[in-house]
DSSP file (Angstrom, degrees, kcal/mol; ACC not computed):
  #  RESIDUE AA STRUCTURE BP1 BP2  ACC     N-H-->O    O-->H-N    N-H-->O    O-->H-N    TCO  KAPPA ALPHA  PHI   PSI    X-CA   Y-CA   Z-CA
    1    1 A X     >        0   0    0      0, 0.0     4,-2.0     0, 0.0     5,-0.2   0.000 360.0 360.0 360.0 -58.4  109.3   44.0   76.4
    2    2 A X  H  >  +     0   0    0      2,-0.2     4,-1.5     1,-0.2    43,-0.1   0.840 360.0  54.2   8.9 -92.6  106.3   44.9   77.8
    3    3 A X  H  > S+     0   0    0     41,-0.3     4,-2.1     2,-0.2     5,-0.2   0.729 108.2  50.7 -52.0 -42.0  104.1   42.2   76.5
    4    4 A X  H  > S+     0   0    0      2,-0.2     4,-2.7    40,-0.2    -1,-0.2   0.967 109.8  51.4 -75.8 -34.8  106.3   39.6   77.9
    5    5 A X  H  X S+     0   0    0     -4,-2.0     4,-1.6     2,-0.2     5,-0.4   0.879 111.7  48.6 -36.0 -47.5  106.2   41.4   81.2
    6    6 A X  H >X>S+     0   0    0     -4,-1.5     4,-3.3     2,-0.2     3,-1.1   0.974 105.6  53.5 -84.4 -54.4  102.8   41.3   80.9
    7    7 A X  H 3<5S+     0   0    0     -4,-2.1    -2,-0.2     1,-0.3    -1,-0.1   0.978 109.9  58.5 -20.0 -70.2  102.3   37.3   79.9
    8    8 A X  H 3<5S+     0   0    0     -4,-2.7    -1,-0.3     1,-0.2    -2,-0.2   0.673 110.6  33.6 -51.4 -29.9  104.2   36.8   82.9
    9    9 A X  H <<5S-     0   0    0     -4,-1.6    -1,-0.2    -3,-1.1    -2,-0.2   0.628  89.4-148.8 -57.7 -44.5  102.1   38.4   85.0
   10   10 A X  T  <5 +     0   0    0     -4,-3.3    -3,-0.2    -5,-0.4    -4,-0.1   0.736  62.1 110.1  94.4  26.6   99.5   37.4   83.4
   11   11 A X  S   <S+     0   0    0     -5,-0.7     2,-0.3     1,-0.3    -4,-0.1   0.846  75.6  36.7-102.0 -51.3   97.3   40.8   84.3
   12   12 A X  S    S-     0   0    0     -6,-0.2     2,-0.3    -9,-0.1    -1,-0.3  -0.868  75.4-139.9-117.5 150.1   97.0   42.6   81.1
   13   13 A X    >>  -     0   0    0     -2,-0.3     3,-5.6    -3,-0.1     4,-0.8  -0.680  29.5 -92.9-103.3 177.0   96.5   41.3   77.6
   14   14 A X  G >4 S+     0   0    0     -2,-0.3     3,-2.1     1,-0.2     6,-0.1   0.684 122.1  50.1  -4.6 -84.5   97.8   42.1   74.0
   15   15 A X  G 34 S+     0   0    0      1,-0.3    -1,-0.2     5,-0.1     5,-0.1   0.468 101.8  55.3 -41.2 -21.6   95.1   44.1   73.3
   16   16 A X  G <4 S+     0   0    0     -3,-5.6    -1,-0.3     4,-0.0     2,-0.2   0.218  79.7 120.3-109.2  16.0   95.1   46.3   76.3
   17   17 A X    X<  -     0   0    0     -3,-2.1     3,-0.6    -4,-0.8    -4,-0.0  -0.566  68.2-131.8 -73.1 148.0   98.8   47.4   75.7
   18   18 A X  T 3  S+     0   0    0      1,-0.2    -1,-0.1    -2,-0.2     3,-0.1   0.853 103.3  25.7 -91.6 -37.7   99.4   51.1   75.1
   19   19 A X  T 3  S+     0   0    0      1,-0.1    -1,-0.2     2,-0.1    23,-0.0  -0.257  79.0 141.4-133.8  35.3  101.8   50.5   71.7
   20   20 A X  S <  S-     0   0    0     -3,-0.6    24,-0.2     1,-0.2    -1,-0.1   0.544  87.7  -7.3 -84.4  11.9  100.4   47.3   70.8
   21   21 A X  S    S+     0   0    0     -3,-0.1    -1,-0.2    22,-0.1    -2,-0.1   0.279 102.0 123.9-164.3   7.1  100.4   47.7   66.9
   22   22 A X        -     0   0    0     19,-0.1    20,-1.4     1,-0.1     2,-0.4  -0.312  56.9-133.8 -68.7 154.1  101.5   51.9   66.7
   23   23 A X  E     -A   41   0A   0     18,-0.2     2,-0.3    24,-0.0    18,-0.2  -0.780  22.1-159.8-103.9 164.2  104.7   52.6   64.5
   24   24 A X  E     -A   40   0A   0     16,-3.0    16,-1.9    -2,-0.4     2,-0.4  -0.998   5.8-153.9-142.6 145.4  107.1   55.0   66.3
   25   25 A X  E >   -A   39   0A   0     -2,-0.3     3,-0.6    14,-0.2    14,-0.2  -0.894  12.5-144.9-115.6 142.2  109.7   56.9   64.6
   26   26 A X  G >  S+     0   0    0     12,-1.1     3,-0.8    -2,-0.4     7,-0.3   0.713  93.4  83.4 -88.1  -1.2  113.0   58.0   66.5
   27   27 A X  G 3  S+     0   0    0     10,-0.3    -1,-0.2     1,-0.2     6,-0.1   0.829  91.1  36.3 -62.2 -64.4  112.7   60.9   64.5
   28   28 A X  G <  S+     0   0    0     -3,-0.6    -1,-0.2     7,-0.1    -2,-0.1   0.258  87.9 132.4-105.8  31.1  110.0   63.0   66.7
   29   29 A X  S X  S-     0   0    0     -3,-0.8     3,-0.6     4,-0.2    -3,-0.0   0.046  72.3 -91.5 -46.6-177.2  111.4   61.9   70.0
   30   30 A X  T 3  S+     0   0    0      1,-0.2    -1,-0.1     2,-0.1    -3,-0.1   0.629 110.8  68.3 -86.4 -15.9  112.1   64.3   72.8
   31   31 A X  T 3  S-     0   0    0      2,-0.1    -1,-0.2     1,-0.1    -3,-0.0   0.412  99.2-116.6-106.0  29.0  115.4   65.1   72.1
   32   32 A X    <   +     0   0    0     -3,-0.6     2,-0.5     1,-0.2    -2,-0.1   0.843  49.3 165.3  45.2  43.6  115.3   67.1   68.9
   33   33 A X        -     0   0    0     -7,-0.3    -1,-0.2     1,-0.2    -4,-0.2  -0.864  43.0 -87.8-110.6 151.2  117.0   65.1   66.8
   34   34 A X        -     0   0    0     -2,-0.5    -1,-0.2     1,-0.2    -2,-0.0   0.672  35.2-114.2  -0.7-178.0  117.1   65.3   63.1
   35   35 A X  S    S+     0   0    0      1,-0.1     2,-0.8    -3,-0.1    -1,-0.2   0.069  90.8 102.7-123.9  29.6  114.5   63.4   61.0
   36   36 A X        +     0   0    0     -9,-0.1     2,-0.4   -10,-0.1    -1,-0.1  -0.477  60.4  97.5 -98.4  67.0  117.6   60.9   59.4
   37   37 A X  S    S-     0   0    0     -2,-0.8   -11,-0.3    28,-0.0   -10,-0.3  -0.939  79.9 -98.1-141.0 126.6  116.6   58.0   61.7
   38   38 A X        -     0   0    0     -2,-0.4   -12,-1.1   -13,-0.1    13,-0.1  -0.069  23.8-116.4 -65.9 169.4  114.4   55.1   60.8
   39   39 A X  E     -AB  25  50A   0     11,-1.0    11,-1.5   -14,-0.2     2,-0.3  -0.400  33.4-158.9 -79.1 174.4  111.1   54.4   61.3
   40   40 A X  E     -AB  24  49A   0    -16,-1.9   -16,-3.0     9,-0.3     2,-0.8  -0.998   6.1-143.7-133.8 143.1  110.3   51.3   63.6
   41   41 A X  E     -AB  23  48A   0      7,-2.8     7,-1.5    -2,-0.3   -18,-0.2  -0.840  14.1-131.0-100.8 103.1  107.2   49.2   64.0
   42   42 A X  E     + B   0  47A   0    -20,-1.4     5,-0.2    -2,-0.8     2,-0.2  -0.352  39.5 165.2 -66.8 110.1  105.8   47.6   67.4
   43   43 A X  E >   - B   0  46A   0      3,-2.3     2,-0.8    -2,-0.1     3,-0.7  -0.744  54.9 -68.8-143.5  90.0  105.2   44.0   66.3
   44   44 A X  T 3  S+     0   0    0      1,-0.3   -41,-0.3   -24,-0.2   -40,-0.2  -0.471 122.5   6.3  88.3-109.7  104.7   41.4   69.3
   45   45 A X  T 3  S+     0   0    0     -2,-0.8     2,-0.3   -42,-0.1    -1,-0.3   0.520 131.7  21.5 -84.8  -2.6  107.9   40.8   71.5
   46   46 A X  E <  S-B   43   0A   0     -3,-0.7    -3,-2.3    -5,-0.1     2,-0.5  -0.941  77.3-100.0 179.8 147.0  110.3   43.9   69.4
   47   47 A X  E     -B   42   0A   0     -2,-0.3     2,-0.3    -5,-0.2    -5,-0.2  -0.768  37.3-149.9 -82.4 142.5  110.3   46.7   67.5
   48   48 A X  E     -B   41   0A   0     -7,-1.5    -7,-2.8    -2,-0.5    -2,-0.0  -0.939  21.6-117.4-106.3 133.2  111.0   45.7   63.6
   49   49 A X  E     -B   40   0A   0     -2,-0.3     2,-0.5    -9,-0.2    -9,-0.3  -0.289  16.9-155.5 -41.4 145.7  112.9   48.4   61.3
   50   50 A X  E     -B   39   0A   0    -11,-1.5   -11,-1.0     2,-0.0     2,-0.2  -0.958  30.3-120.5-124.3 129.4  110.8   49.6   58.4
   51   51 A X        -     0   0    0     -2,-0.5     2,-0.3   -13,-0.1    13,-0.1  -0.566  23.8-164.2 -77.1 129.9  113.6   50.7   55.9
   52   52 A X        -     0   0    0     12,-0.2     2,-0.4    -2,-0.2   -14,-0.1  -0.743  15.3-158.0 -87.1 119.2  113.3   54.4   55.0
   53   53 A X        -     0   0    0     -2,-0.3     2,-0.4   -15,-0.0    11,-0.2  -0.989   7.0-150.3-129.4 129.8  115.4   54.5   52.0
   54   54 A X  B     -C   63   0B   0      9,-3.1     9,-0.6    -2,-0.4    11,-0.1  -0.846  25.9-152.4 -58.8  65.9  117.0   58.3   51.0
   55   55 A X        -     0   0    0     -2,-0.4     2,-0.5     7,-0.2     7,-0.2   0.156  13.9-122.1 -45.5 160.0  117.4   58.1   47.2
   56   56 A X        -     0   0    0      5,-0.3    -1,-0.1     1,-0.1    14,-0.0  -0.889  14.3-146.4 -96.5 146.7  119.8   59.9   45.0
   57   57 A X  S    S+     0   0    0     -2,-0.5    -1,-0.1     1,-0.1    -2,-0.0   0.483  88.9  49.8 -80.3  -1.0  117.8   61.9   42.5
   58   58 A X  S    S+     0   0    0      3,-0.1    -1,-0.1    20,-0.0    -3,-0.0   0.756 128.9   6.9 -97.1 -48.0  120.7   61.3   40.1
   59   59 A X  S    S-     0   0    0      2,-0.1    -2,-0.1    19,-0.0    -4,-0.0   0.548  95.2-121.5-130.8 -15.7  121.7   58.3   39.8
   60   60 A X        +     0   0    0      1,-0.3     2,-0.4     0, 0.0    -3,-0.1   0.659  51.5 156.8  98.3  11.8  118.7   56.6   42.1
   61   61 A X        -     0   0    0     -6,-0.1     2,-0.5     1,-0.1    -5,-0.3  -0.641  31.2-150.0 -70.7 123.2  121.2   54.8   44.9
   62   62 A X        +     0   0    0     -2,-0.4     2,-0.4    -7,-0.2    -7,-0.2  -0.657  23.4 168.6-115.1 124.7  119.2   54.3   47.6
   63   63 A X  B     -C   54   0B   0     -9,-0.6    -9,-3.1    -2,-0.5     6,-0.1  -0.774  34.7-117.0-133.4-174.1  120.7   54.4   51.3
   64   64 A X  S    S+     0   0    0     -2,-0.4     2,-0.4   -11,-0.2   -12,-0.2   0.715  86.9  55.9 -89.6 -13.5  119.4   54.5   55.0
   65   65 A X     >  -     0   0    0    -11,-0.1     4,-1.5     1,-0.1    -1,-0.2  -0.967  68.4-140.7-139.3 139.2  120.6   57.4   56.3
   66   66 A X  H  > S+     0   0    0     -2,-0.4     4,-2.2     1,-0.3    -1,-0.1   0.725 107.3  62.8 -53.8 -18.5  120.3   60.9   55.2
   67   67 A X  H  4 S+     0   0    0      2,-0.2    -1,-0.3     1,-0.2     3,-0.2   0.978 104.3  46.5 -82.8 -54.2  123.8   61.2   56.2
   68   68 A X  H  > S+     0   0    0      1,-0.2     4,-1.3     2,-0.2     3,-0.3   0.594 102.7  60.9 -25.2 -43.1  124.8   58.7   53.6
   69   69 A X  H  X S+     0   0    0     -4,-1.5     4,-2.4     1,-0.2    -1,-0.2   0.902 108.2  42.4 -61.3 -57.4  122.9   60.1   51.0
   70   70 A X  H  < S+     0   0    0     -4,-2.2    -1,-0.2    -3,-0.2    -2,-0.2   0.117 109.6  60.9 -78.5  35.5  125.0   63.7   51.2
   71   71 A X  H >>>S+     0   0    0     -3,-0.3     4,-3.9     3,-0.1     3,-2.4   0.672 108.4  39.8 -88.3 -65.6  128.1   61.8   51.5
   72   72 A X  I 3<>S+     0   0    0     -4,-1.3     5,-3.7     1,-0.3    -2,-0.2   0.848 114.0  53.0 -66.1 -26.5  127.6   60.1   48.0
   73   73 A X  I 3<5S+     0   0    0     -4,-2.4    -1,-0.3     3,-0.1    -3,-0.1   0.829 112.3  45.4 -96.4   9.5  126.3   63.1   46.4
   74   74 A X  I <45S+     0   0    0     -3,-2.4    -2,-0.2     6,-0.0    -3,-0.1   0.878 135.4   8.1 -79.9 -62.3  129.5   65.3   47.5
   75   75 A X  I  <5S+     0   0    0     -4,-3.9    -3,-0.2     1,-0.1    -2,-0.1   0.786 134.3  32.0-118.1 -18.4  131.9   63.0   46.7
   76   76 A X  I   <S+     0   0    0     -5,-0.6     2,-0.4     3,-0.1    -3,-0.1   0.815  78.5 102.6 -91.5 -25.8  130.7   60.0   44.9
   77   77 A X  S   <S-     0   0    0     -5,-3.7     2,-0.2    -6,-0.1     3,-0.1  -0.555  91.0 -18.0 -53.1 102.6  127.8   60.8   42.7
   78   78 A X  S    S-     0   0    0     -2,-0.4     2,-0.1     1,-0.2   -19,-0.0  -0.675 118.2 -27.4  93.3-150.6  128.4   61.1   38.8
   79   79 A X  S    S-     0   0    0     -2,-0.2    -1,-0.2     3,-0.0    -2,-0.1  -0.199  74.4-175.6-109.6  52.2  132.2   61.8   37.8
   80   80 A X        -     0   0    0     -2,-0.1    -2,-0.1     1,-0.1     3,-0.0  -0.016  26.0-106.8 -97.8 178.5  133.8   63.2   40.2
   81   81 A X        -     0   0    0     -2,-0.1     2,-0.3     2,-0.1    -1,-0.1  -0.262  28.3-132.0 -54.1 130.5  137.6   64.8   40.8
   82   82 A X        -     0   0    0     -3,-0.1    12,-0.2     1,-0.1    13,-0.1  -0.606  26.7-165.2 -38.8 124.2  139.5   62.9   42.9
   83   83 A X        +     0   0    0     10,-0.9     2,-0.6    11,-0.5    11,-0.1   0.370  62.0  63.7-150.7 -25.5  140.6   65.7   45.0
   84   84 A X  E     -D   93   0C   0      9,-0.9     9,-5.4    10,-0.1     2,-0.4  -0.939  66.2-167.0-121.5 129.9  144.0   64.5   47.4
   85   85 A X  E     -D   92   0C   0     -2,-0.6     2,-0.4     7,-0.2     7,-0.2  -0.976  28.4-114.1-132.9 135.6  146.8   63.7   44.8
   86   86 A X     >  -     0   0    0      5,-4.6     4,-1.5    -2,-0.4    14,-0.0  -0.477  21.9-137.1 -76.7 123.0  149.9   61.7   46.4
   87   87 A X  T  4 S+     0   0    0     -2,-0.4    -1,-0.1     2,-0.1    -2,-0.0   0.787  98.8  54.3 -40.4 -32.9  153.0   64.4   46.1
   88   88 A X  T  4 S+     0   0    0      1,-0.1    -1,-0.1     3,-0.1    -2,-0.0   0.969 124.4   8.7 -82.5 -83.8  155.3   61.4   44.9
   89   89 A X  T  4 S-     0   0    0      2,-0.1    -2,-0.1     1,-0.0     3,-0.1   0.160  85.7-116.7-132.1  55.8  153.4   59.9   42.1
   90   90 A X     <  +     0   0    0     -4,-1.5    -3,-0.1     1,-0.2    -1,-0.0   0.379  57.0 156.8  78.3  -5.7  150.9   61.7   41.3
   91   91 A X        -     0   0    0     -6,-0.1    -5,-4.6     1,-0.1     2,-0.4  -0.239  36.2-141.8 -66.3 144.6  148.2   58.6   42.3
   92   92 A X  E     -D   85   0C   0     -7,-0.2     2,-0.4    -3,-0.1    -7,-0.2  -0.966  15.5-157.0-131.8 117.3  144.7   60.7   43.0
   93   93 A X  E     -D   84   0C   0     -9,-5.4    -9,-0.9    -2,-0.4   -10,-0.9  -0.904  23.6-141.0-125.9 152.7  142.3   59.8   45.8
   94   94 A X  S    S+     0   0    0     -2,-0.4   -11,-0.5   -12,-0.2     2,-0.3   0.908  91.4  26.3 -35.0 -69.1  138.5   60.2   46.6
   95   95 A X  S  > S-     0   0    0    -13,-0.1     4,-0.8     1,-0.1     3,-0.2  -0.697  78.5-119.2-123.9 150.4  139.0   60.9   50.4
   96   96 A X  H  > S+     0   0    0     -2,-0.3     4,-1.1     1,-0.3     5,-0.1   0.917 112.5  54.9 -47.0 -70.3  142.1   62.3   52.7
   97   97 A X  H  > S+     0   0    0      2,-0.2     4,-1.4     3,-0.1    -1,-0.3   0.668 105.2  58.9 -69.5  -5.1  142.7   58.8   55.1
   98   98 A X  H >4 S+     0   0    0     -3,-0.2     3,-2.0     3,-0.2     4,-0.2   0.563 115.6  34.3 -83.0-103.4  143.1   56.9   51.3
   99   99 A X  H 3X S+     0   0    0     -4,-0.8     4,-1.3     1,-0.3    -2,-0.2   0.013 114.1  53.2   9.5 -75.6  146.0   59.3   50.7
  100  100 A X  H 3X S+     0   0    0     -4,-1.1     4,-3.4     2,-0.3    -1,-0.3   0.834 119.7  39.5 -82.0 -62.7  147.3   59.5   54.3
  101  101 A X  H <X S+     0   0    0     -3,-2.0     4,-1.0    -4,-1.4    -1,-0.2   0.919 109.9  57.8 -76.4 -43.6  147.3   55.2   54.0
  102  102 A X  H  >>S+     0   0    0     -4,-0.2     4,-1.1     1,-0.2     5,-0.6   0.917 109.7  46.4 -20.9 -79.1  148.6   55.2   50.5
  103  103 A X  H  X5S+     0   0    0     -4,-1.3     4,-1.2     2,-0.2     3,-0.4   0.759 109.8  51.8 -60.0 -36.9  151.5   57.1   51.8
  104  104 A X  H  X5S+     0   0    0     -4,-3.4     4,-2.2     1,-0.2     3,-0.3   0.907 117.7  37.2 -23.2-101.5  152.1   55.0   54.8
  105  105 A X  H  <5S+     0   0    0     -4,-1.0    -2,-0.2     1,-0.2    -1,-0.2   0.340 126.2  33.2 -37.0 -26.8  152.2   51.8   52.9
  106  106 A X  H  <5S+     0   0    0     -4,-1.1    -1,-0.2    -3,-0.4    -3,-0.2   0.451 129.8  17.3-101.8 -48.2  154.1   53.0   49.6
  107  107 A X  H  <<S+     0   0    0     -4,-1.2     2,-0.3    -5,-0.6    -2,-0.2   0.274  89.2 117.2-150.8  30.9  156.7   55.8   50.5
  108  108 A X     <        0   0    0     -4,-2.2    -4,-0.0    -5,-0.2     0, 0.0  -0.838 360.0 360.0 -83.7 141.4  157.5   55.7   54.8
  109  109 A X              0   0    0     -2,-0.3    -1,-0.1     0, 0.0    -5,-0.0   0.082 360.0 360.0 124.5 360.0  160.2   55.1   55.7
């Protein structure tokens, strides 16, 4: 945004831009949050993502956010129990709102 500011004015070039080729990470910004954020790269007119991938150390599934990663290895990773079983017939789901909408859809009313 900058850099086109600056073409348009036509006072500073490329070179003399404060962030003209620096990566920045939102990670060690000022407001102290966590380090689950990707990195970004300063490339011309935009910052470009550079994908951070969180692996599982189990089964090697790779996602973007850290938060993603302990999602899958609570409740998806390997074989695990199925944990909310429908009172009616007995059908067993991963997560609470599958249940909740199973019972909607199957036995309201």
């Amino acid at each position: 945004m900058l850099e086109r500011k600056a073409r348009s004015i036509g006072q500073e070039s490329q070179d003399s831009l404060p962030f003209s080729s620096k990566t920045y990470s939102k990670a060690h910004d000022t407001l102290g949050r966590g380090g689950d954020y990707p990195v970004h790269m300063y490339s011309g007119d935009s910052y470009i993502p550079m994908i951070q991938a969180y692996v599982c150390t189990d089964c090697g599934k790779k996602y973007k956010w850290l938060d993603s990663l302990k999602r899958h290895q609570r409740v998806d990773c390997g074989n695990k129990e199925k944990k909310f079983c429908c009172h009616v017939c007995d059908r067993k789901f991963k997560y609470r709102y599958e249940l909740r909408n199973h019972i909607t859809a199957h036995h309201s009313g």
